[in-house]
MDAnalysis code that builds the backbone (N, CA, C; Angstrom):
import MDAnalysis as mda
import numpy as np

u = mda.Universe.empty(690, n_residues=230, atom_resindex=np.repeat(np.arange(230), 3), trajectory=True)
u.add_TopologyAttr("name", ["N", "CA", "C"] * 230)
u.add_TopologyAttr("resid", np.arange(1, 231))
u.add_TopologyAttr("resname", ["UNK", "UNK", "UNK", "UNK", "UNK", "UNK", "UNK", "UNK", "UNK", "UNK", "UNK", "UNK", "UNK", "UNK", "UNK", "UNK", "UNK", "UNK", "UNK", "UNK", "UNK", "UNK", "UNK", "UNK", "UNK", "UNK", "UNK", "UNK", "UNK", "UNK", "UNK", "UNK", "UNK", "UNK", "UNK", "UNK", "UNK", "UNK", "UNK", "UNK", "UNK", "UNK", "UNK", "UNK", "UNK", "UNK", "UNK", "UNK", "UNK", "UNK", "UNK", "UNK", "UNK", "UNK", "UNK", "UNK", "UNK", "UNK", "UNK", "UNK", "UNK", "UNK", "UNK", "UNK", "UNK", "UNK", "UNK", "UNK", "UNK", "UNK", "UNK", "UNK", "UNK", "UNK", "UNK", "UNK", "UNK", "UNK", "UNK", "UNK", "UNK", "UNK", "UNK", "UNK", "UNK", "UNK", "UNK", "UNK", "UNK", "UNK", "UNK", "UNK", "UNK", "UNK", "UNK", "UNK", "UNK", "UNK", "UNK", "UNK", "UNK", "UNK", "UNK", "UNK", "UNK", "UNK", "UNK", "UNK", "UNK", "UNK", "UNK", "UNK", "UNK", "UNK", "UNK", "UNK", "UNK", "UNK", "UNK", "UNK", "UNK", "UNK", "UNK", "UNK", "UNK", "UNK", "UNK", "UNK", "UNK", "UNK", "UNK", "UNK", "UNK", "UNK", "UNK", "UNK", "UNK", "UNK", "UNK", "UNK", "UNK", "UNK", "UNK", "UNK", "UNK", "UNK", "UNK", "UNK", "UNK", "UNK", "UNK", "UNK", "UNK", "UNK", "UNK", "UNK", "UNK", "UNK", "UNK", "UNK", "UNK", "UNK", "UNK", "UNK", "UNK", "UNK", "UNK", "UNK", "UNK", "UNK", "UNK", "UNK", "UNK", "UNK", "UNK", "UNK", "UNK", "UNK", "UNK", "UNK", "UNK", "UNK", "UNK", "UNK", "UNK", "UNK", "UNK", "UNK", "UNK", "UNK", "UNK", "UNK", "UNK", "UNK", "UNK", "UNK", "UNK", "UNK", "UNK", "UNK", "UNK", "UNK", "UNK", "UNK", "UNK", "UNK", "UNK", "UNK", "UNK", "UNK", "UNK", "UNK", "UNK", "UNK", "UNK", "UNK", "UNK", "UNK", "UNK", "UNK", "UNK", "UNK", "UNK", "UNK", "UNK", "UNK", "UNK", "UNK", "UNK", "UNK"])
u.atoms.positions = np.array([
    [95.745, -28.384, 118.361],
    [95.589, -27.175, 119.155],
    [95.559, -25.948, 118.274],
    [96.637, -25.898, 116.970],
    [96.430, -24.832, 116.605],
    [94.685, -24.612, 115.392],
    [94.124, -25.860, 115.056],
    [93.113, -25.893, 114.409],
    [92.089, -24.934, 115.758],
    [91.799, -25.640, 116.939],
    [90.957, -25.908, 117.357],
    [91.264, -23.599, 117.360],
    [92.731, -23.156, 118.118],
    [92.677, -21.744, 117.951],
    [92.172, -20.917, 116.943],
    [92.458, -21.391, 115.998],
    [92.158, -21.092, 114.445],
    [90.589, -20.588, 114.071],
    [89.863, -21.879, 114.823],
    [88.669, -21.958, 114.993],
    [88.096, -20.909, 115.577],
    [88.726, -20.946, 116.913],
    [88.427, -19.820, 117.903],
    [88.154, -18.538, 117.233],
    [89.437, -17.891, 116.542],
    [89.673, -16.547, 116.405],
    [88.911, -16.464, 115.395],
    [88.484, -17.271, 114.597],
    [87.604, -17.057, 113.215],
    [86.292, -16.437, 113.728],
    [85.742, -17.802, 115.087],
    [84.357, -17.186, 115.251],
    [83.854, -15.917, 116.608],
    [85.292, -15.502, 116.841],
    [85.239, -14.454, 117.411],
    [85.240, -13.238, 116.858],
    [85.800, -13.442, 115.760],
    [85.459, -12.311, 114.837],
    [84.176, -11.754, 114.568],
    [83.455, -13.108, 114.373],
    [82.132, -12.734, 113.771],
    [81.435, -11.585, 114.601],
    [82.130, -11.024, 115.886],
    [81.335, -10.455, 116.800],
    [82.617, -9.445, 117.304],
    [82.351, -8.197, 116.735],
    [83.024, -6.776, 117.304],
    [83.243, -6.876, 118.813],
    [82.287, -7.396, 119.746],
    [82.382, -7.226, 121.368],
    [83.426, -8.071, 121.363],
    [83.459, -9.065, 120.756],
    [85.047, -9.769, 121.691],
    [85.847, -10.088, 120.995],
    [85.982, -9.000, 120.052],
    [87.756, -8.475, 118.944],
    [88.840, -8.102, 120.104],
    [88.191, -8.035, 121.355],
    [89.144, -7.717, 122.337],
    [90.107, -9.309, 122.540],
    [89.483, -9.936, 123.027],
    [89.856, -11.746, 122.800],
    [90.236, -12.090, 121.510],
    [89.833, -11.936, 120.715],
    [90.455, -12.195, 119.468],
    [92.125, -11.704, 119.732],
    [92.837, -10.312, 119.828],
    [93.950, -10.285, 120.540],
    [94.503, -10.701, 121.197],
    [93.726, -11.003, 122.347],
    [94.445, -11.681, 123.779],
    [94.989, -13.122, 122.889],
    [94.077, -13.810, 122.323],
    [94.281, -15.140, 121.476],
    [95.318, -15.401, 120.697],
    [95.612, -14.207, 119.457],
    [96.606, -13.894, 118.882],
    [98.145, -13.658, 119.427],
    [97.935, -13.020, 120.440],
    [99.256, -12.071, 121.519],
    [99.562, -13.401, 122.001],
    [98.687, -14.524, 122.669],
    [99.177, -15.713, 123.363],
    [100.120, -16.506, 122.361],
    [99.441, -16.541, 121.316],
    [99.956, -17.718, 120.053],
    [101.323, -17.462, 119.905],
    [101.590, -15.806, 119.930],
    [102.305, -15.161, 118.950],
    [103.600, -15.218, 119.824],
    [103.107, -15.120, 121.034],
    [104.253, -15.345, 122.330],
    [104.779, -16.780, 123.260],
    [103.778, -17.771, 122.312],
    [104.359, -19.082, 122.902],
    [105.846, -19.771, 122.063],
    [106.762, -19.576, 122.580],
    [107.801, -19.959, 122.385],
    [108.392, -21.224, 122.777],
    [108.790, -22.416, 122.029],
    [109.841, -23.798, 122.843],
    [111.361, -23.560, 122.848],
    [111.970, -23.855, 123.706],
    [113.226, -24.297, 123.881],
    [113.338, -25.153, 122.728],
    [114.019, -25.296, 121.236],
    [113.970, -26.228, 120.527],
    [115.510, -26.221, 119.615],
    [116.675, -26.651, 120.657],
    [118.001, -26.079, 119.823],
    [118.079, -27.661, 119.518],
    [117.462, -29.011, 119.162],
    [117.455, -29.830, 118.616],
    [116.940, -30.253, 117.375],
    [116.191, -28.389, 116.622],
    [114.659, -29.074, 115.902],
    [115.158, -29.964, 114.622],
    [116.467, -29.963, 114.517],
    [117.111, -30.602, 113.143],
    [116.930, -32.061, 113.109],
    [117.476, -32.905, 114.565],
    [116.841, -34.243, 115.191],
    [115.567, -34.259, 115.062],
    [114.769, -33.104, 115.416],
    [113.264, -33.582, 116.261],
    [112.756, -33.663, 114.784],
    [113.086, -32.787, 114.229],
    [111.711, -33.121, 112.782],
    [112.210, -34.519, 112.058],
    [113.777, -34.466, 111.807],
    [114.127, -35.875, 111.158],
    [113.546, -37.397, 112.352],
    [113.292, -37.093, 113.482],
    [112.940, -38.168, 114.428],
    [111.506, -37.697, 114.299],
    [110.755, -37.047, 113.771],
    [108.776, -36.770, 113.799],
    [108.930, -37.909, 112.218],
    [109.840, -37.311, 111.259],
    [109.764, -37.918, 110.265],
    [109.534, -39.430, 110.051],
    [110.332, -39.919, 111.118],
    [111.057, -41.236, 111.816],
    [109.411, -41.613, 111.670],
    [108.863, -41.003, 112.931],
    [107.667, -41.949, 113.889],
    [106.566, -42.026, 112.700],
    [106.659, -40.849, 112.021],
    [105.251, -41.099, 111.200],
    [105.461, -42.092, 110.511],
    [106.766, -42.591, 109.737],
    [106.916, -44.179, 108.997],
    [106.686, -44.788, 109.524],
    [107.235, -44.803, 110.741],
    [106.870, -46.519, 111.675],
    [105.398, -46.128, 112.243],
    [104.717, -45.253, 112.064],
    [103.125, -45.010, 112.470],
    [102.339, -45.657, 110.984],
    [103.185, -45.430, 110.173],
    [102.077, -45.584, 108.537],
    [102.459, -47.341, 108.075],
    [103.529, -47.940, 108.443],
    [104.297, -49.071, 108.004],
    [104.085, -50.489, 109.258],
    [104.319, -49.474, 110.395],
    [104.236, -50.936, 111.253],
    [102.512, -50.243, 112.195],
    [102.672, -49.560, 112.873],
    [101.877, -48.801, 114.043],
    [100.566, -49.266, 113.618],
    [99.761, -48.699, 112.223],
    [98.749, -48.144, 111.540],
    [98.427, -49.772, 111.035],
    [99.037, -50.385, 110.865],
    [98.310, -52.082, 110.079],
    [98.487, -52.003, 111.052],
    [98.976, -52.651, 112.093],
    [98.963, -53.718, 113.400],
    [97.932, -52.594, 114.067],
    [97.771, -51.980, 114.325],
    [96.273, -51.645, 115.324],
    [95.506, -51.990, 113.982],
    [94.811, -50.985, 113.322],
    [93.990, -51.510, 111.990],
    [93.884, -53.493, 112.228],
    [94.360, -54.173, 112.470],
    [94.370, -55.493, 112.378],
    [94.142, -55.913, 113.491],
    [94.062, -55.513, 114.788],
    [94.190, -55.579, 116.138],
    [92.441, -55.069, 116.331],
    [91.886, -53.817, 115.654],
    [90.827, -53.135, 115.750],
    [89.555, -54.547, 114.828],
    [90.005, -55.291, 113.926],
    [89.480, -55.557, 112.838],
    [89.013, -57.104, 113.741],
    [89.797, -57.259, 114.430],
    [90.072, -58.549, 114.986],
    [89.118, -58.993, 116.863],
    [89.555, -57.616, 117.168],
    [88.937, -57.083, 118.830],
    [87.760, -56.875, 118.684],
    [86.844, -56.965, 119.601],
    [85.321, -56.441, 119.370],
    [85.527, -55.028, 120.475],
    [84.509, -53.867, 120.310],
    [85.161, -52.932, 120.369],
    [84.672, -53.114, 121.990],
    [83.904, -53.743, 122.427],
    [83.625, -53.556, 124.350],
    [84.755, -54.387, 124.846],
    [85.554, -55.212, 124.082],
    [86.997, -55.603, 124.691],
    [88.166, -54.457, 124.739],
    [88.134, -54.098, 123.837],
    [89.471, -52.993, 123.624],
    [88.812, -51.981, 124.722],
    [87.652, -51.685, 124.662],
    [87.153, -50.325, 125.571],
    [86.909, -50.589, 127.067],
    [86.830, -52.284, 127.761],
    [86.984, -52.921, 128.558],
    [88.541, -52.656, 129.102],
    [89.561, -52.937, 128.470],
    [90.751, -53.010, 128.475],
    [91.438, -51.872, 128.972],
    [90.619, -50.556, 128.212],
    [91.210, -48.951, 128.600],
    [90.706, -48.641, 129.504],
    [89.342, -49.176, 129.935],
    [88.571, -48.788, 131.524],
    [89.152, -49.286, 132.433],
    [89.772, -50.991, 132.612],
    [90.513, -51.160, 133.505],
    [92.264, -50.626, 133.662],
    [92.873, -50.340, 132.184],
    [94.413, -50.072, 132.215],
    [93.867, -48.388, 133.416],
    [92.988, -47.614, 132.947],
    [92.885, -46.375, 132.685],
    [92.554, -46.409, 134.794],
    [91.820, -47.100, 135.178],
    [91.622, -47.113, 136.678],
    [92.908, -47.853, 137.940],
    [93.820, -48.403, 136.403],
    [94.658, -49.351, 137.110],
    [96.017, -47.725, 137.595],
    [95.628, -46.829, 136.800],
    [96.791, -45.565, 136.602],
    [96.826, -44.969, 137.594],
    [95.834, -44.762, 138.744],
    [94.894, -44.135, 139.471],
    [95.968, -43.805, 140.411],
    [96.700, -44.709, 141.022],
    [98.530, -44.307, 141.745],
    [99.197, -43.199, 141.146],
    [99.744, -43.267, 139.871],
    [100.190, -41.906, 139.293],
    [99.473, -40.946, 139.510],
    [98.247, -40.623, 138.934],
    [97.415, -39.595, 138.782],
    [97.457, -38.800, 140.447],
    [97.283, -39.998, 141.648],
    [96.803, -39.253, 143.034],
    [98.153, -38.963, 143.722],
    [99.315, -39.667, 143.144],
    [100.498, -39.459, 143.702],
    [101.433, -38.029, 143.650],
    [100.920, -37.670, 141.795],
    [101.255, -36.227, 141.232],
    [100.289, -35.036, 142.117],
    [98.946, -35.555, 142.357],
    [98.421, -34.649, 142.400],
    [98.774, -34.565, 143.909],
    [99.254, -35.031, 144.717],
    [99.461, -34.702, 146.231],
    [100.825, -33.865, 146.477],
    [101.670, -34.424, 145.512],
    [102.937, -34.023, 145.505],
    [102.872, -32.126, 144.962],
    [101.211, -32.002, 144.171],
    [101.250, -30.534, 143.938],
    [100.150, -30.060, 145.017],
    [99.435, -30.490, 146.064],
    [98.933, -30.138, 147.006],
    [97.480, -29.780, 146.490],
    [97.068, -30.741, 145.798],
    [95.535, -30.843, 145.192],
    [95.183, -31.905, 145.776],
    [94.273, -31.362, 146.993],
    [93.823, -32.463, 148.140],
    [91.946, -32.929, 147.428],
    [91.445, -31.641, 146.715],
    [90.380, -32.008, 146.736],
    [90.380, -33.028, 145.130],
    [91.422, -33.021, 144.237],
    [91.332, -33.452, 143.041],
    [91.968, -34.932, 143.068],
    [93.011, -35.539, 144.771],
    [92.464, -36.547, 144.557],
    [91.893, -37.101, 145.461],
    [91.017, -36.373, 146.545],
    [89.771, -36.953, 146.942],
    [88.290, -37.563, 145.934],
    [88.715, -36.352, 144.324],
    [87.705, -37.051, 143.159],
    [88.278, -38.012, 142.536],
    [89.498, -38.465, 142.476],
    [90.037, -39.401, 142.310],
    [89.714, -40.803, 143.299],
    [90.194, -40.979, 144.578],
    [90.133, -42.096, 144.792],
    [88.564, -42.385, 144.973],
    [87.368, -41.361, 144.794],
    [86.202, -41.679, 144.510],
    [85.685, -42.086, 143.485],
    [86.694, -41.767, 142.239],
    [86.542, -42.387, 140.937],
    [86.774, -43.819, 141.076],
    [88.048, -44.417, 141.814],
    [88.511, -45.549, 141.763],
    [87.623, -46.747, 142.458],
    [86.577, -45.982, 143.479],
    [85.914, -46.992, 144.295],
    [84.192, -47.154, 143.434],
    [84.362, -45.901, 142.572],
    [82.979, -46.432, 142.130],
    [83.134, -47.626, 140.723],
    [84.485, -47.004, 140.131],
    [84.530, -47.812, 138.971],
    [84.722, -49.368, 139.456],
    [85.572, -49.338, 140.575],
    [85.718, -51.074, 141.141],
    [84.066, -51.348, 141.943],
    [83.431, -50.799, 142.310],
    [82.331, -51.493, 142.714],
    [81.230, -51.462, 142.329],
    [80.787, -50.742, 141.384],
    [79.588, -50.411, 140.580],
    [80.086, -50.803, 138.799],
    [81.570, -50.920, 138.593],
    [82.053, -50.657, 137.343],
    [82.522, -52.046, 136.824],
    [82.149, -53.212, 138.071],
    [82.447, -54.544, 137.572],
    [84.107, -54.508, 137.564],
    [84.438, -53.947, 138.761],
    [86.546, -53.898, 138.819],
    [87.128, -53.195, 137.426],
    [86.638, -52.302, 137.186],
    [86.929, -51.369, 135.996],
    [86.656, -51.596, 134.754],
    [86.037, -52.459, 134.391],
    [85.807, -53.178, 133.116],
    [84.779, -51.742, 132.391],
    [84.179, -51.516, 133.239],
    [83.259, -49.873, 132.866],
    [82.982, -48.756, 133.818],
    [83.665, -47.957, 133.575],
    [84.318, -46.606, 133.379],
    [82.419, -46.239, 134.108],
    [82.079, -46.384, 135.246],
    [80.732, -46.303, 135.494],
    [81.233, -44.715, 136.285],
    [82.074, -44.173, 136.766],
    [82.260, -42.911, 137.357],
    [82.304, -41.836, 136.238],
    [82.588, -41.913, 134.844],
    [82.672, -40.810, 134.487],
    [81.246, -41.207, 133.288],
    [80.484, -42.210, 133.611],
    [79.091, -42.022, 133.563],
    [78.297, -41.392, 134.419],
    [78.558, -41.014, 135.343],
    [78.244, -40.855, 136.598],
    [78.472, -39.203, 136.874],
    [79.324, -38.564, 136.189],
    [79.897, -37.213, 136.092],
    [81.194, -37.082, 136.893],
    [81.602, -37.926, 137.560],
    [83.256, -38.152, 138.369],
    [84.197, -37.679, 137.282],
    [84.446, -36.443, 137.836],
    [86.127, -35.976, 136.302],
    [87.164, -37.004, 137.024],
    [88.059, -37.077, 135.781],
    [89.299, -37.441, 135.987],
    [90.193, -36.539, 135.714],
    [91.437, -36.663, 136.432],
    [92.533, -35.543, 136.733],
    [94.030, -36.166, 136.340],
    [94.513, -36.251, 134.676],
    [95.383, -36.450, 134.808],
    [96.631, -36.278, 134.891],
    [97.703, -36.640, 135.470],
    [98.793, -36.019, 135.893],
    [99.896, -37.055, 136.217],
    [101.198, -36.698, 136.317],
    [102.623, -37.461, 136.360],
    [103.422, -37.074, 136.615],
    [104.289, -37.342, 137.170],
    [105.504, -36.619, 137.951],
    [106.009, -35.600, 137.020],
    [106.173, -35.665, 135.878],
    [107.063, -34.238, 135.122],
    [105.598, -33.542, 135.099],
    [104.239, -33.588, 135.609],
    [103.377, -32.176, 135.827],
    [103.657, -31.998, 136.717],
    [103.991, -32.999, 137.735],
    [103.996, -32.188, 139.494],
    [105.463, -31.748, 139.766],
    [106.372, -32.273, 138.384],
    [108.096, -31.125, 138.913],
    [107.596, -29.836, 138.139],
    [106.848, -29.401, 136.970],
    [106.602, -28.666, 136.106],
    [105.431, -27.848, 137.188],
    [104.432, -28.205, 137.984],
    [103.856, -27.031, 138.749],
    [104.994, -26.498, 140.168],
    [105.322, -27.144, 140.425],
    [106.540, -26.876, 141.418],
    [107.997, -26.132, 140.588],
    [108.155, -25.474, 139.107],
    [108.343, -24.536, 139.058],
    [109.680, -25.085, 137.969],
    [109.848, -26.835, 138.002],
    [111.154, -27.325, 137.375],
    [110.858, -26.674, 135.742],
    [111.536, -26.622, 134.977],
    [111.410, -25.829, 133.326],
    [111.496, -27.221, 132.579],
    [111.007, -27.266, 131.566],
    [111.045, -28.501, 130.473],
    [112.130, -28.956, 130.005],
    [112.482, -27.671, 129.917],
    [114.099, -28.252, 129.247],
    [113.805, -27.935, 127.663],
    [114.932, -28.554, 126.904],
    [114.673, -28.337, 125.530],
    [113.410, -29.634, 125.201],
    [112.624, -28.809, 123.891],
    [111.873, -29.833, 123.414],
    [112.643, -31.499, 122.754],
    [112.360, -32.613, 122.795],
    [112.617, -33.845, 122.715],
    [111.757, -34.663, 122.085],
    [111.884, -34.617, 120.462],
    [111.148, -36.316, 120.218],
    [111.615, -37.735, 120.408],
    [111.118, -38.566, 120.795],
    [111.749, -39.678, 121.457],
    [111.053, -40.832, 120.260],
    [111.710, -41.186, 120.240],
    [112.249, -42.587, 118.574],
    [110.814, -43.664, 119.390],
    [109.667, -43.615, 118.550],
    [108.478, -44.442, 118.610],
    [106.962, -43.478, 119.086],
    [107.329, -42.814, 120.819],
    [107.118, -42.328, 121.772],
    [106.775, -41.229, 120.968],
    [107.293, -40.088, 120.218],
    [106.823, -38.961, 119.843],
    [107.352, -37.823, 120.322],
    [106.636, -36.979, 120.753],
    [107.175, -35.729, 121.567],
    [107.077, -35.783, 122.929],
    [108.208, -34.967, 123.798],
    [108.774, -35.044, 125.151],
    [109.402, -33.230, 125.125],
    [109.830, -33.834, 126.240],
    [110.914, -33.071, 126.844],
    [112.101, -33.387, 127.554],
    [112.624, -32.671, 128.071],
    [113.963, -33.133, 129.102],
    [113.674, -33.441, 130.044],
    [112.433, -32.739, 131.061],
    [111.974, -32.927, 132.197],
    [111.304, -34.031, 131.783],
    [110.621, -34.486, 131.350],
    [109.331, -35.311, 131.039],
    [110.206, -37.121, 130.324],
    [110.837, -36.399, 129.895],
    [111.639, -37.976, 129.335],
    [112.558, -38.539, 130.739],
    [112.832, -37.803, 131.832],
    [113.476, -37.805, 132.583],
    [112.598, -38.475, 133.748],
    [111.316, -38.224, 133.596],
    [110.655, -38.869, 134.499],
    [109.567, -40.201, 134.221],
    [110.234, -40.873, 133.443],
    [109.780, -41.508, 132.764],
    [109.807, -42.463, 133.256],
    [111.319, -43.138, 134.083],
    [111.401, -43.895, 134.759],
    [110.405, -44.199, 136.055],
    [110.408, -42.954, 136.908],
    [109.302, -42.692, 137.890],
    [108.018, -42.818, 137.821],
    [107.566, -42.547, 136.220],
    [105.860, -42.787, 135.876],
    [105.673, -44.348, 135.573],
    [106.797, -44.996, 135.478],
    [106.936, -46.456, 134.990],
    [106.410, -47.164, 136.564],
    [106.975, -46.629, 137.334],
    [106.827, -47.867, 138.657],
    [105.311, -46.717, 139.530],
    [105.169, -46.120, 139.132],
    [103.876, -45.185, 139.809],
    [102.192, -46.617, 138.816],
    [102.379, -47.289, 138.072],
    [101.543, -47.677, 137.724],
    [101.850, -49.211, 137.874],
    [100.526, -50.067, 138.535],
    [101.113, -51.592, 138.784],
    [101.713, -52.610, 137.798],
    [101.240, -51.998, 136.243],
    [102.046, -52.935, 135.124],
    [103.462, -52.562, 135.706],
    [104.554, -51.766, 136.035],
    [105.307, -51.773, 136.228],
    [106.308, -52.594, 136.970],
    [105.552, -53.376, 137.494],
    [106.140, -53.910, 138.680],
    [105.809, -55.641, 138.334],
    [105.563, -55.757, 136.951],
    [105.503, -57.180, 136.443],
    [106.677, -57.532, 136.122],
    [107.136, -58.782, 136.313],
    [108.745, -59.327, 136.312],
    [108.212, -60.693, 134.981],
    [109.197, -61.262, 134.183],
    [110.484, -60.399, 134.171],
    [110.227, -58.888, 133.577],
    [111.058, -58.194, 133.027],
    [111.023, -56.538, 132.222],
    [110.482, -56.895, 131.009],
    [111.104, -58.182, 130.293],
    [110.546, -57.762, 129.000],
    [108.483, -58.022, 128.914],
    [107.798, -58.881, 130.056],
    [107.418, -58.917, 130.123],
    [106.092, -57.519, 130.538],
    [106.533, -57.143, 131.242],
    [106.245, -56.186, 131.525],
    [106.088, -54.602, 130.094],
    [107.512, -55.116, 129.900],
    [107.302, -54.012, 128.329],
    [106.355, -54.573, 127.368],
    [105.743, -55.909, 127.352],
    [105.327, -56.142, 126.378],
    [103.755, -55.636, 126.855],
    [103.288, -56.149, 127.630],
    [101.738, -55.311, 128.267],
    [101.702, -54.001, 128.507],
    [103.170, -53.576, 128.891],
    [102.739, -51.811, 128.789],
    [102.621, -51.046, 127.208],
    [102.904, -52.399, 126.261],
    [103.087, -51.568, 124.799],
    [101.441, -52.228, 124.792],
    [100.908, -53.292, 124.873],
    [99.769, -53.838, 124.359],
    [98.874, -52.776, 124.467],
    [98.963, -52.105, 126.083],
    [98.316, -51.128, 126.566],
    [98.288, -49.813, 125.827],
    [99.431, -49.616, 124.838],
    [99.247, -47.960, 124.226],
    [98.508, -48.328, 123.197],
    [99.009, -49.303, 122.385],
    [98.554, -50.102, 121.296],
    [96.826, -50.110, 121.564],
    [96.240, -50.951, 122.180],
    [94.624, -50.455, 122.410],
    [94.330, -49.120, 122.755],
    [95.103, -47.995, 123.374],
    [94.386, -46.834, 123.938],
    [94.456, -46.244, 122.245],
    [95.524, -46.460, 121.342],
    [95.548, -45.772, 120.277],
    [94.282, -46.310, 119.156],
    [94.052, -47.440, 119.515],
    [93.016, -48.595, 118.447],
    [91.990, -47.464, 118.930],
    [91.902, -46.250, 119.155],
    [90.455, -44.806, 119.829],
    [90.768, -44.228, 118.823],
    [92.209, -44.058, 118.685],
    [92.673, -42.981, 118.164],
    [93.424, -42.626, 116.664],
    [93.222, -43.791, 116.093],
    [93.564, -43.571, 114.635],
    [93.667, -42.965, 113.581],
    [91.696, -42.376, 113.925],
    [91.411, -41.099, 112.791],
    [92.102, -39.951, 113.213],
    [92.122, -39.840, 114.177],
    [92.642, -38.923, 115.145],
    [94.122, -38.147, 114.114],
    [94.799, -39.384, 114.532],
    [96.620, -39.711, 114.465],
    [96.554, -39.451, 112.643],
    [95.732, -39.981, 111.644],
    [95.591, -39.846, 110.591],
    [95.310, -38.797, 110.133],
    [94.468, -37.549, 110.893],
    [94.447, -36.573, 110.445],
    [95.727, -35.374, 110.937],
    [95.947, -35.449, 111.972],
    [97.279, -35.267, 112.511],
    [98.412, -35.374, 111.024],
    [98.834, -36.889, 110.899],
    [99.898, -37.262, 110.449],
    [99.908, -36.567, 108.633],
    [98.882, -36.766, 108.262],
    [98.402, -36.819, 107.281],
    [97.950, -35.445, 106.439],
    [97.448, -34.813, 107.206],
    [96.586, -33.431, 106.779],
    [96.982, -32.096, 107.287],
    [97.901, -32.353, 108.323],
    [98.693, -31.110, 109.409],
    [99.803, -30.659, 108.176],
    [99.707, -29.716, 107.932],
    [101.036, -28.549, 107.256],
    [101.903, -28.567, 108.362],
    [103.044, -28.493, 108.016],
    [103.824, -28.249, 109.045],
    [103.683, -28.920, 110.134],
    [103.734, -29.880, 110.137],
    [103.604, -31.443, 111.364],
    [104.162, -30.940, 112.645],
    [105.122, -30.830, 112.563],
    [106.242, -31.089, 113.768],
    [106.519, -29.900, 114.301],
    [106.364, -28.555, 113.898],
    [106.212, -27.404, 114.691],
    [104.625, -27.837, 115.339],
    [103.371, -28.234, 114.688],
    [101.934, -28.326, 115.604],
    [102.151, -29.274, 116.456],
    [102.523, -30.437, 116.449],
    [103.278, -30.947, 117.170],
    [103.921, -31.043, 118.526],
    [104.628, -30.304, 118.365],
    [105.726, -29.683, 119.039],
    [105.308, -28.947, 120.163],
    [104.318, -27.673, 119.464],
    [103.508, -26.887, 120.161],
    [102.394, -27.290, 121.161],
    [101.856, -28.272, 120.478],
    [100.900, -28.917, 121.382],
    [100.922, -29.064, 122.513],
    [102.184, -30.380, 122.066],
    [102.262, -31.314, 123.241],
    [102.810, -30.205, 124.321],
    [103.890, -29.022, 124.303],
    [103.909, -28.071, 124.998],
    [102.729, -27.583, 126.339],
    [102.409, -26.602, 124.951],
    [101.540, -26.293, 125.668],
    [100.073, -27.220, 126.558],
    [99.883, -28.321, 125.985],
    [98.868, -29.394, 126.878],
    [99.630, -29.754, 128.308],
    [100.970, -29.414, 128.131],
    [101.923, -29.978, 129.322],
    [101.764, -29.018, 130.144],
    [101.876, -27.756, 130.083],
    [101.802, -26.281, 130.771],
    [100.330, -26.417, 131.460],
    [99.309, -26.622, 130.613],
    [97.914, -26.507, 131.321],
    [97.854, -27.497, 132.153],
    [98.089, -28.829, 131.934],
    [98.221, -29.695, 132.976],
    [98.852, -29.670, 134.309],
    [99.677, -28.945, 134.248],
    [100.732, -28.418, 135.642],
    [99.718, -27.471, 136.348],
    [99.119, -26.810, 136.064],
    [98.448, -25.499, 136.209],
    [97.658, -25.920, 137.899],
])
C-alpha cells in the first residue's frame, strides 16, 4: 500500500492541477495512525512468520506449485473461493448491503451452473464483482474499533476485533463444519496453502525487499480492513 501511494504522489506531481491531491494524499498518510502498544511482540512475532515463511511456508508451496498443475491449484481456489459465499452474504446483510449480496448469490449460481460447480470462476469472467467481507468488517462498519494491532504466530497481522472473530468466520464457511477438528484444520490449511501457491512473488517481494516490514505491514493490513467495512 505504501509503494502503490508512493507511486501515486510521484505521478501527481508531474501535473501542477492536482498538487492539490498530492496533499490530500500526504495529510491522509501522515494522519493514519494504529493502536500498536504491542509493537515490541508484533515485530519480534513479523520476525517469527517471515522464518517460518522462508524455512517451512516458501519450500512446501514452491514444492506443492512444482508438483500441482496450475488449472488444479486454480480449480481448487474457484471452488474453496465460491464455497466462502455464506461469509461474504452473511457480513454483507448484517451491514445492510442488500444489493451487494444480491451480486453475490448471482455470482454463486452462475459459477455452479455455467462454472462446472465452481471449478471456474465463469462469473467474474462474466464481469460479476465479488464482495469480500467477514464478521470483524460487519462489527467494524457497525462502528466496533479494532482494538490494538495483533500479529498472530503463522497467520500474520490482525487485530483484537478481527482475531476475535475468528471463531465466527470459521463456522460461516462449510470446511468448518468437517468433523473430526483436526481434520477439518488440515483442509482449511491445504486451502491457504494453494490460495498462497498465487502468491509467492507477491509475499517475496513483501518479505524480502520492504524496508521497514512490519510498520508496511501493519499499515496495510489496517487500512485494507477500514476500506472493506466502508
Amino acid at each position: 500500500m505504501l509503494k502503490i501511494r508512493i507511486c501515486l504522489l510521484l505521478f501527481l506531481c508531474l501535473s501542477v492541477s492536482l498538487c492539490d491531491e498530492f496533499d490530500d494524499f500526504e495529510a491522509e498518510f501522515e494522519e493514519f495512525k494504529v493502536n500498536d502498544p504491542l509493537s515490541g511482540y508484533n515485530k519480534m512475532m513479523t520476525s517469527f512468520n517471515i522464518g517460518f515463511y522462508s524455512y517451512v511456508a516458501r519450500p512446501a508451496i514452491k514444492s506443492y506449485n512444482f508438483i500441482t498443475p496450475q488449472f488444479l491449484r486454480t480449480g481448487v481456489k474457484n471452488i474453496m473461493g465460491n464455497l466462502a459465499m455464506p461469509m461474504r452474504v452473511s457480513s454483507l446483510l448484517l451491514q445492510f448491503k442488500f444489493k451487494e449480496v444480491g451480486i453475490e448469490f448471482k455470482r454463486f449460481g452462475v459459477n455452479m451452473f455455467f462454472g462446472f460447480f465452481g471449478v471456474i470462476d465463469a462469473a467474474s469472467n462474466t464481469g460479476i464483482a465479488k464482495y469480500p467481507a467477514d464478521f470483524g468488517t460487519a462489527l467494524a462498519h457497525w462502528g466496533v474499533g479494532s482494538g490494538f494491532h495483533l500479529v498472530l504466530p503463522i497467520l500474520g497481522p490482525s487485530n483484537l476485533r478481527d482475531t476475535l472473530s475468528m471463531p465466527v468466520n470459521w463456522y460461516l464457511v462449510p470446511t468448518g463444519y468437517i468433523e473430526p477438528f483436526y481434520v477439518s484444520l488440515a483442509v482449511n490449511s491445504y486451502v491457504v496453502m494453494n490460495e498462497l501457491s498465487f502468491q509467492t512473488d507477491t509475499l517475496d517481494e513483501l518479505y524480502y525487499n520492504t524496508p521497514n516490514v512490519y510498520p508496511f505491514l501493519r499499515d496495510a493490513y489496517e487500512q485494507r480492513r477500514i476500506e472493506m467495512s466502508k
